[in-house]
Residue, then its C-alpha position, 0 to 999 in steps of 0.5 A: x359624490x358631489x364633492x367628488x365632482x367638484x360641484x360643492x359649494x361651501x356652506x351648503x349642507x347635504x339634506x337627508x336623501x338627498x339625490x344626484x341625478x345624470x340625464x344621458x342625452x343625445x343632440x345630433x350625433x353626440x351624447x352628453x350628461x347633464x347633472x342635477x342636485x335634488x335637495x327638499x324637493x329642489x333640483x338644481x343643475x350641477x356643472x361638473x369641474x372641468x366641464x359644461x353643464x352639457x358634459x360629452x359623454x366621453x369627457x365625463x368618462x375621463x373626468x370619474x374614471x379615477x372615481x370608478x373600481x372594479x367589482x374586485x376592489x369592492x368586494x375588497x372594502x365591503x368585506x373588510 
């Protein structure tokens, strides 16, 4: 997932249950994600490619949407 949001760093190795975690926030009238990496009990901020730590919302959604399937396409893979 991290590769898929363009945050991964070279080098860096995946630790076992390791978490991604999405804050949706709001700040007057408009909503936004914030991304964090949590790795042996550190978190750290994850800036999404193509967008600012404080990601609008609407601008997030076109950055996964190629990332997103359909209950049908899952259904597909998993029963194959």
């Amino acid at each position: 997932m991290i590769v898929s949001l363009g945050a991964y760093v070279p080098g860096t190795l995946v630790g076992f249950a390791s978490t991604i975690f999405f804050e949706l926030r709001k700040r007057n009238t408009i909503n936004y994600i914030n991304a964090f990496y949590r790795n042996d009990g550190v978190l750290t901020p994850i800036t999404i490619a193509g967008c600012d730590f404080d990601c609008n919302l609407s601008d997030f959604k076109n950055i996964v949407s190629n990332l997103i399937i359909t209950v049908e396409e899952w259904y597909d893979v998993c029963e194959s």
